[in-house]
N, C-alpha and C positions, 0 to 999 in steps of 0.2 A: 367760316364763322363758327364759334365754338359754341355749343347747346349748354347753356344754364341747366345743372342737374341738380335734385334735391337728395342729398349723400349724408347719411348717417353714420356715427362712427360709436362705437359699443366697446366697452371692455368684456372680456370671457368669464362665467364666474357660472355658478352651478346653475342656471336658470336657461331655458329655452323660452318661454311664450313671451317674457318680458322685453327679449332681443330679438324678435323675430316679427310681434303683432304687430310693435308701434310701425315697423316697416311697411306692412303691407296697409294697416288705418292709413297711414300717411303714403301711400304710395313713393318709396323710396325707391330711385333709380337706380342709384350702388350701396353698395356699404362695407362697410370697412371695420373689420373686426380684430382686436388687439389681445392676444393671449398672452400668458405670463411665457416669458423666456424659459427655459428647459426645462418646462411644465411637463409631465407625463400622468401624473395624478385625474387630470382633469381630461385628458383626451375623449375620453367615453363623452363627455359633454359639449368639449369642439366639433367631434361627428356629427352629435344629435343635430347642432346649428349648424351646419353645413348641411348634410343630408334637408333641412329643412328649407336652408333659404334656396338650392335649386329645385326642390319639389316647387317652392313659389316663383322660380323663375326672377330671385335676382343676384343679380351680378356681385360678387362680392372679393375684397381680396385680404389676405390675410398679416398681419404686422406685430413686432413682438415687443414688449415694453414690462421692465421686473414691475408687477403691479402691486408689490409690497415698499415700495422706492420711489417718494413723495416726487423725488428731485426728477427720476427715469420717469415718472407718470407726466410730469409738466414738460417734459423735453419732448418726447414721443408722441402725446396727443396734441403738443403747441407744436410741432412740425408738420405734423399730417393735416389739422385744420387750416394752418397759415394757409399749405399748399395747395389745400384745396379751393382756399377763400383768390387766392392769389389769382389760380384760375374763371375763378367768379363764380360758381357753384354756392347755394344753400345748403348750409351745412348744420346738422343737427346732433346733438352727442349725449347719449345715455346715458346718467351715473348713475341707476340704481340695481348693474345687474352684476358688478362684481366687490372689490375689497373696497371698502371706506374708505381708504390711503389711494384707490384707482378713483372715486368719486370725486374728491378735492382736488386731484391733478387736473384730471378731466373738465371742471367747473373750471378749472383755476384759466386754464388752455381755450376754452368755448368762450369765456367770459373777455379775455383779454383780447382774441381774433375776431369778438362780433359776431360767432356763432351762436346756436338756440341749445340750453343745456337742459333737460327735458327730465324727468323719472316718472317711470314707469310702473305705475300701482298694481299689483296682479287681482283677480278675483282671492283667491285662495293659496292662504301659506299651507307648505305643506311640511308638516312633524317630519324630526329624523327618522324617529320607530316607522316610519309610513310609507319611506322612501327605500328602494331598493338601491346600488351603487349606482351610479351614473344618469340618476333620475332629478329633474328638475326638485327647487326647493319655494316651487308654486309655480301653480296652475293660473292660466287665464290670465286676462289683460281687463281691469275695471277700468282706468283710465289713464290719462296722460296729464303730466300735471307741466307746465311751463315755468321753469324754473327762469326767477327774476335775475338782469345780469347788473352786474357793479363795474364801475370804470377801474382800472389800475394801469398805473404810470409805469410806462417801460423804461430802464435806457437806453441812447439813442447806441442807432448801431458803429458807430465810429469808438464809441466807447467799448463795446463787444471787443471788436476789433483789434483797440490794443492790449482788452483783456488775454485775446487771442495770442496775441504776439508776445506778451510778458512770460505766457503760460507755454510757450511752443521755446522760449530762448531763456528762462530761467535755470540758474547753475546752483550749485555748492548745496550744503543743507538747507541752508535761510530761503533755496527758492527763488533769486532775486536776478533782477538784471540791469545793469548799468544805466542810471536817467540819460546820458546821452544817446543809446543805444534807440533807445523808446523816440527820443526824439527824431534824429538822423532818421530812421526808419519811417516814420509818419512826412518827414520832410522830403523823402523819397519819392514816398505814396501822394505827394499833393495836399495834404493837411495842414502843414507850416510852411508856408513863405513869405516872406520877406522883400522889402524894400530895396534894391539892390545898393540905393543909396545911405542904407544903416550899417556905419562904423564897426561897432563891436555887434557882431553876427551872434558869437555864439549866448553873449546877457541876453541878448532879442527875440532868440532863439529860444532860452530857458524861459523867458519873462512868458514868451506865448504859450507856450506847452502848457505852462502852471496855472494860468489863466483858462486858456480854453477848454482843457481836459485835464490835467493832475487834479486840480482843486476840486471838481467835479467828483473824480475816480474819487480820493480820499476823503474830502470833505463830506459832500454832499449823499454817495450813497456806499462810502465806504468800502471799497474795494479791493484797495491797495495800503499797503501799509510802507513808511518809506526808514533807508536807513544812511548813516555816514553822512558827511558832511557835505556839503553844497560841490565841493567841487569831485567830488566822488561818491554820490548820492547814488543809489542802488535804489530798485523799488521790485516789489512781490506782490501778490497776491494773497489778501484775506481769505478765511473758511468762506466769508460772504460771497467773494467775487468769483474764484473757485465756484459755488454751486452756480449762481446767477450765468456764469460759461454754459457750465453744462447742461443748467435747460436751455441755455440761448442758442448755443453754438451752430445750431442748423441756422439761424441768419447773416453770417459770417462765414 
């Protein structure tokens, strides 16, 4: 049987007591800390939180996400929450100890997985002039404030999917890939079938696709953008559907 653990997850940013207190007030069983990808700037400060959270004796593992990169922040912190919720773990996540841009991801990911997105008030800000290099940018932990969560609508993951697949089998400049292609391939996968007693397979075939997911992809959350004429119809992928992959694409 698998133990319910309560797991914290933080971005890295110049502050110690603010990533470290809420852990131990709240007795956190893991945590899970998120530094900026080929950050070297900031190591002095990755130590300090390491060196601290084994002096407290918690477990922690370390994951990387560009934390100036809206799209990288909701992809990285929506995959680590999912997976942890998946597992059934309480899951808690800090936006107040690194980039504004890490904060919004972070909310955005907590908020969507039913996780608790939390910030961290310190006692004491502390001045540049005041701070020597690789020194916290406040002292102390006043309090914990519970940050309120808002509903938002996912796509469902079938539609991921053949975001996926449009995006893994697209050609030429425009991007695109054949509407049969899209189809056949979903028809493969168990998504579209068919009546064995319907006539013209392939109008039944177009009519479902268009119905069930195309109008969806385009219409509804805009995804896809389509090209050529019915019987040589090509379809791509929007700047929209593009980002919406890449935070998605860990559920798929």
């Amino acid at each position: 049987m698998r133990i319910k653990k309560r797991i914290h997850v933080a971005p890295l940013g110049y502050e110690l007591d603010r990533i470290v207190e809420p852990l131990v007030e709240y007795q956190a069983d893991e945590f899970v800390l998120v530094v900026r990808k080929n950050e070297t700037y900031g190591r002095d400060h990755q130590d300090n939180v390491e060196k601290k959270l084994m002096e407290e004796g918690i477990p922690y593992v370390v994951e990387e996400a560009e934390l100036l990169d809206l799209v990288d922040c909701i992809s990285v912190f929506g995959r680590i929450v999912h997976n942890l919720k998946k597992q059934g773990h309480e899951v808690y996540v800090n936006i107040s100890t690194s980039t504004s841009i890490s904060a919004v991801g972070a909310s955005f990911a907590a908020m969507l997985w039913d996780a608790v997105p939390y910030y961290a008030r310190p006692e004491r800000e502390v001045r540049e002039h005041e701070r020597k290099p690789g020194e916290p940018m406040s002292q102390g932990l006043k309090d914990v404030i519970l940050v309120q969560s808002l509903h938002f609508e996912m796509p469902d993951v079938e539609l991921l999917r053949i975001l996926k697949f449009i995006s893994t089998n697209a050609r030429g400049k425009d991007g695109v890939v054949k509407n049969k292609e899209v189809m056949e391939h979903l028809r493969k996968e168990g998504y579209l079938e068919l009546d064995r007693r319907v006539k013209n397979r392939s109008q039944a075939l177009n009519k479902k696709f268009r119905e069930r997911y195309r109008d969806q992809l385009e219409v509804r959350w805009g995804f896809v953008f389509l090209m050529g004429e019915t019987r040589d119809r090509r379809i791509g992928l929007t700047k929209k559907g593009e980002m919406y992959l890449k935070m998605f694409e860990y559920l798929v």
